[in-house]
Z-matrix of the N, CA and C atoms (Angstrom, degrees):
N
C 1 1.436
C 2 1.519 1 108.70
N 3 1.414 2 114.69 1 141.66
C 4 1.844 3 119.12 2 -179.78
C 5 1.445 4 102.59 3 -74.43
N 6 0.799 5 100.32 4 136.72
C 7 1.773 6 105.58 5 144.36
C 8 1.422 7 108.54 6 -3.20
N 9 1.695 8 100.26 7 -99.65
C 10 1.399 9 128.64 8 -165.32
C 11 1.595 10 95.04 9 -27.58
N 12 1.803 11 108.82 10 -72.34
C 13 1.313 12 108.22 11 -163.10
C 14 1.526 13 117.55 12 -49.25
N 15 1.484 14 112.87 13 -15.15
C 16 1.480 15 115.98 14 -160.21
C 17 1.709 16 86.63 15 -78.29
N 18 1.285 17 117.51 16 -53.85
C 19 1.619 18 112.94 17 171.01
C 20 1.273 19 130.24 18 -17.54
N 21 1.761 20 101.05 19 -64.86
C 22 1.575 21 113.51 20 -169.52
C 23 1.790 22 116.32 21 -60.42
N 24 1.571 23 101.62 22 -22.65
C 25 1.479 24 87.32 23 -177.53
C 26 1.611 25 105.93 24 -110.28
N 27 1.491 26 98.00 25 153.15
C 28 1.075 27 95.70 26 -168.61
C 29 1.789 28 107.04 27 -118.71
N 30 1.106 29 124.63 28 101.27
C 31 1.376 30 128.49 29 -155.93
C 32 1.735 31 91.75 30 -130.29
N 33 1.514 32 116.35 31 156.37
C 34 1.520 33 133.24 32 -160.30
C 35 1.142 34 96.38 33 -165.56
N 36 1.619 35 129.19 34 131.86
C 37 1.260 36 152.37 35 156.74
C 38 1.673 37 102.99 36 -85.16
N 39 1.528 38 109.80 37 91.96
C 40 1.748 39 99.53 38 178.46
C 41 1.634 40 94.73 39 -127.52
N 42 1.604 41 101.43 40 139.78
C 43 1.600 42 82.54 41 164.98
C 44 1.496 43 133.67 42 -67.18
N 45 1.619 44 135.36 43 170.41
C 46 1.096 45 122.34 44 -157.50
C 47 1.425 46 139.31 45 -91.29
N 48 1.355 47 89.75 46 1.93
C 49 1.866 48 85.45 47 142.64
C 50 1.302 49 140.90 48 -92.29
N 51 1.517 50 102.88 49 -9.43
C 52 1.488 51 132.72 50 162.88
C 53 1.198 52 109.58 51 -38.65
N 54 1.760 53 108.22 52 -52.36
C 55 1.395 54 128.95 53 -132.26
C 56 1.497 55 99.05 54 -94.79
N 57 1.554 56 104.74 55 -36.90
C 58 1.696 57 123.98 56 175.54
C 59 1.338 58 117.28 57 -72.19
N 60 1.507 59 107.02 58 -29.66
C 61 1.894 60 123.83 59 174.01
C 62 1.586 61 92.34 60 -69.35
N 63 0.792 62 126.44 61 -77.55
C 64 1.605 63 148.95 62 173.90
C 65 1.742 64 109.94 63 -14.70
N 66 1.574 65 109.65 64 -76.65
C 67 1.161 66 113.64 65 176.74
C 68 1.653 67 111.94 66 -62.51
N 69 1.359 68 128.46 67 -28.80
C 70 1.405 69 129.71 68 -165.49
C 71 1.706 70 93.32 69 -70.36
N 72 1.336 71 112.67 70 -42.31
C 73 1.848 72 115.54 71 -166.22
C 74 2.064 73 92.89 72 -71.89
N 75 1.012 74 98.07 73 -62.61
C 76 1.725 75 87.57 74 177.35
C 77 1.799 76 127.44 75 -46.31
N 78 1.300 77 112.57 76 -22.91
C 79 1.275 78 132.61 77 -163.64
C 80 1.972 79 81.71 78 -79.35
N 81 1.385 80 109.03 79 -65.11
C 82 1.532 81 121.38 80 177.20
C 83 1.599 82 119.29 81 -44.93
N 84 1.195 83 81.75 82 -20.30
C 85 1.936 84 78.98 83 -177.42
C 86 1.902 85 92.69 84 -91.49
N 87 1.155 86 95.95 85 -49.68
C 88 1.511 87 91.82 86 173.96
C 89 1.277 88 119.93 87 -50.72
N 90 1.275 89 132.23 88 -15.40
C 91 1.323 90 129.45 89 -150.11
C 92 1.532 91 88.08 90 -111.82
N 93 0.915 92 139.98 91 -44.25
C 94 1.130 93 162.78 92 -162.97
C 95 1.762 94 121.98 93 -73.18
N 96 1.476 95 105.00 94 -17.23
C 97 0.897 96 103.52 95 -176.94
C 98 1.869 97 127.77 96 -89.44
N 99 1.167 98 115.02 97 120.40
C 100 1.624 99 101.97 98 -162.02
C 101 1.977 100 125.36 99 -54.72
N 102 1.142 101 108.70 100 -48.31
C 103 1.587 102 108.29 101 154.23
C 104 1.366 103 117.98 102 -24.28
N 105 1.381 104 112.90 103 -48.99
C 106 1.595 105 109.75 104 -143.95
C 107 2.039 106 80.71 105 -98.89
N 108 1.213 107 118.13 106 -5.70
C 109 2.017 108 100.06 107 166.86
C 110 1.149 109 98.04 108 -95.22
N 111 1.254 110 138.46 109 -23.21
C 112 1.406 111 133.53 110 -159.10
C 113 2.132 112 100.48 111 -94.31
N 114 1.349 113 125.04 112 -41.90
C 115 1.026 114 100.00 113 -177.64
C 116 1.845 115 98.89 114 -104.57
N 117 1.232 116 131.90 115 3.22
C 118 1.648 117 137.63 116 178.94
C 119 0.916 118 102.38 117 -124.56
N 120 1.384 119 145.25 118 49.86
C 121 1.596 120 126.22 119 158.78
C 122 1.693 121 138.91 120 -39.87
N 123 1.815 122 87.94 121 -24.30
C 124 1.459 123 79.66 122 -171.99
C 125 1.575 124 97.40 123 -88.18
N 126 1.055 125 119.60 124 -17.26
C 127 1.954 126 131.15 125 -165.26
C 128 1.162 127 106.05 126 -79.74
N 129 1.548 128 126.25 127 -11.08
C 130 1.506 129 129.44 128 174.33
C 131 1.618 130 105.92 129 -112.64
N 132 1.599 131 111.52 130 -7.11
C 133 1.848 132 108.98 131 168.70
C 134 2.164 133 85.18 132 -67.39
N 135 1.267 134 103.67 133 -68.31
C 136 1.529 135 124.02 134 -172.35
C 137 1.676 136 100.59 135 -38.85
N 138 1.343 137 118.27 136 -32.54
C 139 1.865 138 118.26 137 175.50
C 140 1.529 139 109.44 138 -61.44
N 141 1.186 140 76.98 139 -69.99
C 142 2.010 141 105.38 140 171.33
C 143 1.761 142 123.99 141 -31.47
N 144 1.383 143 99.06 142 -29.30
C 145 1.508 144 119.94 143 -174.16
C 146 1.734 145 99.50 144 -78.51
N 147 1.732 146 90.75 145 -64.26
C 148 1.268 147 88.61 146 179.65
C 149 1.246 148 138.70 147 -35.65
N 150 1.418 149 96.80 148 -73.45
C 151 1.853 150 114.01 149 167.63
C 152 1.234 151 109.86 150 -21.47
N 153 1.642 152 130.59 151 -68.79
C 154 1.346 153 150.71 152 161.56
C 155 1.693 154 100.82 153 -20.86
N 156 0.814 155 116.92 154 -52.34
C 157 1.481 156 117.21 155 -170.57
C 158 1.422 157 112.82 156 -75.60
N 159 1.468 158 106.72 157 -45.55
C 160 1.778 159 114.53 158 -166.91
C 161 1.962 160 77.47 159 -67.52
N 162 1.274 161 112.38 160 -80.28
C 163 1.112 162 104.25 161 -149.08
C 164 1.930 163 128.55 162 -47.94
N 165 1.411 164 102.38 163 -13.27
C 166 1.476 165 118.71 164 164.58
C 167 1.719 166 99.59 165 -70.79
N 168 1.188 167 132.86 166 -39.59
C 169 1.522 168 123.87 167 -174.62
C 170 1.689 169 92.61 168 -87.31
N 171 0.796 170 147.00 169 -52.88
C 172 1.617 171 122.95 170 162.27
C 173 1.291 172 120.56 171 -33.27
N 174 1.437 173 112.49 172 -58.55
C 175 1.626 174 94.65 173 -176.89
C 176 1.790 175 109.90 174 -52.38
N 177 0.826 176 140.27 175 -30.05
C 178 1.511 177 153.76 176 159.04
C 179 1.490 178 114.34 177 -41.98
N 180 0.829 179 109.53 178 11.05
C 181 1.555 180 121.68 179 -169.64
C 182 1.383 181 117.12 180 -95.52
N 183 1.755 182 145.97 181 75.30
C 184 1.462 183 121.11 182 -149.41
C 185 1.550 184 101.28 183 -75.50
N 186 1.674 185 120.65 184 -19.88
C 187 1.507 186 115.11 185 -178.63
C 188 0.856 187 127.91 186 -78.47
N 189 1.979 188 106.35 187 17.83
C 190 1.554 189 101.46 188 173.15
C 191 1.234 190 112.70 189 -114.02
N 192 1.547 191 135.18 190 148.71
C 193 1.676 192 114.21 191 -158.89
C 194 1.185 193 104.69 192 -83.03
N 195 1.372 194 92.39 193 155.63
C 196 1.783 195 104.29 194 174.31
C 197 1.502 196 123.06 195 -25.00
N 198 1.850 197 112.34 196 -55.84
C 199 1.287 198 103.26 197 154.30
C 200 1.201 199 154.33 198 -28.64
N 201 1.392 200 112.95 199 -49.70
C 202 1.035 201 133.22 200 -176.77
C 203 1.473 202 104.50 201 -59.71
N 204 1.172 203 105.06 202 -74.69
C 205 1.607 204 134.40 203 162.94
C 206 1.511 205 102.88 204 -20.28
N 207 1.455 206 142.38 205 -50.26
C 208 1.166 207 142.54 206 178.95
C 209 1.569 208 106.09 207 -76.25
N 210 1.042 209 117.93 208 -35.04
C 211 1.716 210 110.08 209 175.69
C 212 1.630 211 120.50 210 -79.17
N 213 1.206 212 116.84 211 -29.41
C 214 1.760 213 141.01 212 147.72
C 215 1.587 214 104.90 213 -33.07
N 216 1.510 215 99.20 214 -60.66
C 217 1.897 216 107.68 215 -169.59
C 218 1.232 217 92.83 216 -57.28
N 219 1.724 218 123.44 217 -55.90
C 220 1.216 219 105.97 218 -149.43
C 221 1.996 220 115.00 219 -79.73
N 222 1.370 221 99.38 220 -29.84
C 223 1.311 222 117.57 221 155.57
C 224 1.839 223 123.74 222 -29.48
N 225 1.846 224 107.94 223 -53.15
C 226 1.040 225 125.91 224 -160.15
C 227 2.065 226 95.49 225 -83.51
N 228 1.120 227 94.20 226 -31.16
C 229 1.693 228 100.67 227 172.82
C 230 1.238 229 145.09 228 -55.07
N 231 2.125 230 107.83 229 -57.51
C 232 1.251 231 128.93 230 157.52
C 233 2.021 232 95.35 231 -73.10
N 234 0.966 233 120.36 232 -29.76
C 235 1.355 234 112.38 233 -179.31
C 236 1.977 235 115.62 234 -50.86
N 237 1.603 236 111.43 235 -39.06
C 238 1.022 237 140.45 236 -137.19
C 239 1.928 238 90.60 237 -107.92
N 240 1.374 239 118.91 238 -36.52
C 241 1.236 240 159.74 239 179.81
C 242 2.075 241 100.06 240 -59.79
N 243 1.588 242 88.37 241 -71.03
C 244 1.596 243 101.71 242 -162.48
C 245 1.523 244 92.11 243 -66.76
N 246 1.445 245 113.75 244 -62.00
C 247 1.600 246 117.11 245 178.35
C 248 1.566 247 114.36 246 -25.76
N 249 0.984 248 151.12 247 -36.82
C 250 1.510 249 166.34 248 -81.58
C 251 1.660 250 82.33 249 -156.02
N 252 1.540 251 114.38 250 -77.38
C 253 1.222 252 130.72 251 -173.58
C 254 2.150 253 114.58 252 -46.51
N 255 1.682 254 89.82 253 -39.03
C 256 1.625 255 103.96 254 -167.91
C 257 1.640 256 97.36 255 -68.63
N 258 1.607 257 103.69 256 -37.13
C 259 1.760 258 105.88 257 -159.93
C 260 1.497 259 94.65 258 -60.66
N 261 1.208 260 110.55 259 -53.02
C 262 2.120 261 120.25 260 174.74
C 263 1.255 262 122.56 261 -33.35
N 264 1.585 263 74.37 262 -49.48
C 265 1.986 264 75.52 263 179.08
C 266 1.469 265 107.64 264 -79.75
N 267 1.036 266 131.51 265 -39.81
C 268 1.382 267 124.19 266 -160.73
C 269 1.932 268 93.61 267 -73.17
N 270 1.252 269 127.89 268 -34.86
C 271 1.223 270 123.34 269 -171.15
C 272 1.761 271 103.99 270 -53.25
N 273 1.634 272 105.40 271 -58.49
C 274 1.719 273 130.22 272 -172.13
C 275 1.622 274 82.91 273 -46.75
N 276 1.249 275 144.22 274 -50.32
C 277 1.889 276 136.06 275 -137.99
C 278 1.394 277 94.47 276 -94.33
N 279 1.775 278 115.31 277 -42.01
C 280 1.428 279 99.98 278 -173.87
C 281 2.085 280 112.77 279 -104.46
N 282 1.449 281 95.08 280 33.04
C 283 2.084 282 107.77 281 172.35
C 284 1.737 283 67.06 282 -119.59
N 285 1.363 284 149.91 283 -64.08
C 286 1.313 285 115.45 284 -170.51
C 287 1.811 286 134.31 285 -66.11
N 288 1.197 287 90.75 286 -22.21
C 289 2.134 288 101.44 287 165.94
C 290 1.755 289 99.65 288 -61.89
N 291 1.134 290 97.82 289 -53.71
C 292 1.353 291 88.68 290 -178.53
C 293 1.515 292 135.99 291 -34.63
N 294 1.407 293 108.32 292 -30.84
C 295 1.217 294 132.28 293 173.24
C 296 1.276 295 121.74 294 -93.44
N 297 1.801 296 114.17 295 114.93
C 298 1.158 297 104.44 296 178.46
C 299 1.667 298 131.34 297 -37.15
N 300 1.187 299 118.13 298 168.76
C 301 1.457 300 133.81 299 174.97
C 302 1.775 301 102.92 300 -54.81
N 303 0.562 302 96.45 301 -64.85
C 304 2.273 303 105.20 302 -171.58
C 305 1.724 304 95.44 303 -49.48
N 306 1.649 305 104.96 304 -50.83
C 307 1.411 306 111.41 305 -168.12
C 308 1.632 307 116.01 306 -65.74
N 309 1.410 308 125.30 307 -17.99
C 310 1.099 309 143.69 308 -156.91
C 311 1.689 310 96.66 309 -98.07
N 312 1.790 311 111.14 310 -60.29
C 313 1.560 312 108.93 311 -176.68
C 314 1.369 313 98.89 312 -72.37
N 315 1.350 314 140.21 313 -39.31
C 316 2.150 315 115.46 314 164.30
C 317 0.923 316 107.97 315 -19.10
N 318 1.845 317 114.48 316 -64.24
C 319 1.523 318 96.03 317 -143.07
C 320 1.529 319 104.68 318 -98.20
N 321 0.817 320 129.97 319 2.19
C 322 1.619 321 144.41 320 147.02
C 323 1.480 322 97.01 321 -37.28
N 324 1.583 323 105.33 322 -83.05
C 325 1.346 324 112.04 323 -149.80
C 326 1.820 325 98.48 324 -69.11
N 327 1.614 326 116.83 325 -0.29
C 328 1.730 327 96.75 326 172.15
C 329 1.329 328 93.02 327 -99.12
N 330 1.342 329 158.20 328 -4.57
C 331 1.197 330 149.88 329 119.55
C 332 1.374 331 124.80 330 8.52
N 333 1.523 332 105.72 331 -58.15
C 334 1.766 333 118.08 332 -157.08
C 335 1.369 334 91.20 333 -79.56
């Protein structure tokens, strides 16, 4: 294997709650990113799910301390909370796609 190629991939031997801690924080950066609600709404309801899920199989975790485990809960809650909020919105963006362009700035402009 080159160099270079050894760069491009990015592979980690973690054990597997590591691996579930690990993927849940990357999932968040993904989720997180503003582009990706504005042109994927529905692919960040489907992010949102995830997270929700990893972080419910963490709390499940007995090798993680109780602490931990209590900041997870509360994590897994407002997590569970915001998700709720994303599904709404993403419903409101794609009943407004639905509507042509002309039909969309009307009702905008009876808004103002």
């Amino acid at each position: 294997m080159s160099p270079q190629h050894h760069h491009e991939i990015e592979e980690h031997e973690l054990p597997c709650i590591e691996a579930v801690l690990a993927g849940t924080l990357a999932l968040m950066t993904g989720y997180s990113q503003a582009l990706q609600a504005e042109l994927h709404p529905r692919q960040r309801v489907l992010l949102g799910e995830k997270i929700g899920d990893s972080l419910a199989l963490l709390l499940q975790q007995p090798q993680l301390s109780c602490g931990f485990r209590q900041v997870l809960l509360g994590l897994y809650r407002r997590w569970r909370a915001m998700d709720a909020c994303t599904r709404d919105a993403a419903r409101e963006f794609e009943a407004a796609d639905a509507f042509p362009p002309h039909a969309r700035l009307r009702a905008a402009e009876r808004l103002q």
